[in-house]
C-alpha positions in Angstrom: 72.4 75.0 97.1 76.2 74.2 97.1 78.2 70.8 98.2 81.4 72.0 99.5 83.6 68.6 100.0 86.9 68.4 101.8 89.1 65.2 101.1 91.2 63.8 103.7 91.3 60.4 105.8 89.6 59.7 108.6 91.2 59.5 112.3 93.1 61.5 114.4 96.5 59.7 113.2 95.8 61.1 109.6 94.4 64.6 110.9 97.6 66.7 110.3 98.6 64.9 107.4 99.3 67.3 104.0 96.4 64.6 102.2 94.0 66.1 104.6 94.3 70.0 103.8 91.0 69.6 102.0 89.7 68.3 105.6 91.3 71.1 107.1 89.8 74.1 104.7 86.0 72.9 105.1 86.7 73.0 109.0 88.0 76.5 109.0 85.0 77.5 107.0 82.6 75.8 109.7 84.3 78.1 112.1 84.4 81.2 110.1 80.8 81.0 109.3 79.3 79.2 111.9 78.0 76.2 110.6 75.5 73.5 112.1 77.7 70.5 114.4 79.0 67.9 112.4 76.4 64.9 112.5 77.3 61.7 110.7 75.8 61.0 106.8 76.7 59.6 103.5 79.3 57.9 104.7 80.8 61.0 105.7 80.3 63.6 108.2 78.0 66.9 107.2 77.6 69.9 108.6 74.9 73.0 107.0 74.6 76.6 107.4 75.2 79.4 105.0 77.9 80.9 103.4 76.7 84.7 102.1 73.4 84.3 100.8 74.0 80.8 99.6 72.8 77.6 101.3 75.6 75.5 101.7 76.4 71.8 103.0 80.0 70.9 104.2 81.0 67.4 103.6 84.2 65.5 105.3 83.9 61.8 103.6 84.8 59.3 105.9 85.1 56.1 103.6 89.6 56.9 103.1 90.6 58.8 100.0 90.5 56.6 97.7 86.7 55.7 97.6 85.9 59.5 98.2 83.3 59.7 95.2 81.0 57.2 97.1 80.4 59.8 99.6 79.6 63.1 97.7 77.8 61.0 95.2 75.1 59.7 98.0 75.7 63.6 99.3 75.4 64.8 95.3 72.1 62.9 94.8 70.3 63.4 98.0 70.4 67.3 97.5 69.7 67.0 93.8 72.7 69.1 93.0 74.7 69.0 89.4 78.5 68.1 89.4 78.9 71.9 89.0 77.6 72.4 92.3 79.8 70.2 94.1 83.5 72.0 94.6 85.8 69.9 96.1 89.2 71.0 98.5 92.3 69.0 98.1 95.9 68.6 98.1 98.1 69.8 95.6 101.4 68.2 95.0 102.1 70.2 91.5 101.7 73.1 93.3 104.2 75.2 95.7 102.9 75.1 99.6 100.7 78.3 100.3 100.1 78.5 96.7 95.8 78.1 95.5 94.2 77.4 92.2 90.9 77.1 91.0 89.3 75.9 88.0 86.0 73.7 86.9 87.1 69.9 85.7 89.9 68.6 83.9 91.9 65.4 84.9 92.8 63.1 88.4 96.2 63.4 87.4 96.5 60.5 89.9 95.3 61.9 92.9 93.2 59.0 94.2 90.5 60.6 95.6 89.9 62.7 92.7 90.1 59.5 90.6 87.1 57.9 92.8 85.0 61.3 92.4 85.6 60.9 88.1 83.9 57.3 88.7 81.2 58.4 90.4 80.1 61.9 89.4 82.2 62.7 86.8 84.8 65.3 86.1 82.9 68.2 85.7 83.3 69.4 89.3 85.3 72.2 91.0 88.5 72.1 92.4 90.3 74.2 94.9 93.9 73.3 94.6 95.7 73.5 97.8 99.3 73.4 97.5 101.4 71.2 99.5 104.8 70.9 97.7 106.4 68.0 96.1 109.0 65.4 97.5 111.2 65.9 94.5 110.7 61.9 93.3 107.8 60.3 92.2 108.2 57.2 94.7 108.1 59.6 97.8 104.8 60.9 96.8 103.0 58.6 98.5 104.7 58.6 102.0 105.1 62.6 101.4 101.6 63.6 101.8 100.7 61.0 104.3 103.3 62.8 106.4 102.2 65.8 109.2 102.9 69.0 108.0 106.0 70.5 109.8 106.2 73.4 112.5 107.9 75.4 109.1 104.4 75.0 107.6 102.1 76.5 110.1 102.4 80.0 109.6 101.4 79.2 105.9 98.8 76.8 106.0 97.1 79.1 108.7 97.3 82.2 106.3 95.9 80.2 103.4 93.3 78.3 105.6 92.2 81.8 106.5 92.5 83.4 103.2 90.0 80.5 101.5 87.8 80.6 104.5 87.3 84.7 104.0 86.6 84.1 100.3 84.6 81.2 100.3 81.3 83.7 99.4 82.6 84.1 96.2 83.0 79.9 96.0 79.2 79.6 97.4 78.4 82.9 94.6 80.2 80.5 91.7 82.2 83.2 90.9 85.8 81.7 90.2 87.7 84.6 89.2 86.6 86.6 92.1 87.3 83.9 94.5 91.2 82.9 93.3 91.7 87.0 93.5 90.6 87.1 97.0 92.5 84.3 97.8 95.7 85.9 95.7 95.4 89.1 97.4 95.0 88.3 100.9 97.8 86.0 100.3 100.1 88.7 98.5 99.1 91.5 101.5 100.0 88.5 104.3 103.7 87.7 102.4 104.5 91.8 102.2 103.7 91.7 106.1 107.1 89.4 106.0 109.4 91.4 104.2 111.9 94.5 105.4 109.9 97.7 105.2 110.9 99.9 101.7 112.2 102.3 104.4 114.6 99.6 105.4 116.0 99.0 102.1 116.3 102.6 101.0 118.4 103.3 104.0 120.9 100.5 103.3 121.3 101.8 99.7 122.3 104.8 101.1 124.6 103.4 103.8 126.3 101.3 101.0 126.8 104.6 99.0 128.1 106.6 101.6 130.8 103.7 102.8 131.5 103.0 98.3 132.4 106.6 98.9 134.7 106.7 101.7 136.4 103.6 100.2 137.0 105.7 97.1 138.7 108.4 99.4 140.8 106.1 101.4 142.7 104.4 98.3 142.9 107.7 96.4 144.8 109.0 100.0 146.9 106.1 100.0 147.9 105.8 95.9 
């Protein structure tokens, strides 16, 4: 069995805030895979289903960000499920928004809730990195990602709410690498959809020619 945890603050004043990403990923894959209703537990709120052939339990801790760790520790314990179990969404402030990264441990590197989940389970956990951005200055941080995300941001954070949610059986699986390639290629296929078709460009490389061309003529005429 799997602890997926989402880190955000409770309420609906925080609930489009760029801290609460993590909250917003474990809700998309509730949807997409049509989870239990949320019920409240472990100072949190829980909701169970399956994700592929994996049992998995959703968790939304409701105790604020920065005492996170009490929650999917009671959640972590109850289940009898190792820190490697547990994989944990959250906001990314070293990381571009729409950009993902995976990986198993490593440091808080100040994120409060992160810190409260080293005190009480350790680091030995797995993190989806959500990227949000950065505010350019270290004192803006704070007031940054307690901020709603803008109407620029939707389009985005939909297309990488989606793209996690479609590869979160490779999460449940505990295969990593499969998982961050889904992710990257759904990603990749969904920016491509933005740009000028090839046909597009090609065409205005030939117009360009054809006008360098004339322009050639013209000043030869008039020399």
């Amino acid at each position: 069995m799997k602890l997926f945890a989402g880190l955000g603050n409770p309420g609906r004043q925080y609930s489009r805030n760029r801290h609460n990403i993590g909250y917003m990923a474990i809700d998309r894959i509730a949807d997409e895979y049509n989870f239990s209703s949320w019920r409240g537990k472990f100072l949190g709120a829980i909701s169970e289903g399956r994700v592929g052939s994996e049992k998995v339990v959703l968790l939304k801790p409701e105790t604020f960000m920065n005492r996170s760790g009490q929650s999917v520790g009671e959640a972590m314990r109850y289940f009898k499920c190792e820190p490697g179990d547990v994989t944990v969404f959250h906001d990314e402030i070293d990381l571009l928004p729409g950009k993902v990264k995976t990986k198993l441990g490593g440091g808080h590197a100040g994120h409060n809730g992160l810190r409260s989940l080293h005190q009480h389970i350790g680091p030995e956990f797995v993190r989806v990195r959500l990227g949000v951005g950065h505010p350019g200055r270290k004192e803006l941080v704070s007031g940054f990602v307690l901020s709603n995300f803008g109407s620029s941001d939707e389009e985005w954070l939909s297309d990488v709410l989606d793209a996690v949610s479609a590869a979160a059986t490779e999460l449940a699986a505990g295969n990593l690498p499969a998982f961050s390639n889904a992710v990257a290629l759904r990603l990749a296929t969904t920016d491509e959809t933005c740009r000028p078709p090839i046909e597009s460009s090609v065409k205005k490389t030939e117009n360009d020619s054809i006008f360098q061309k004339l322009a050639t003529l013209f000043r030869k005429d008039n020399s």
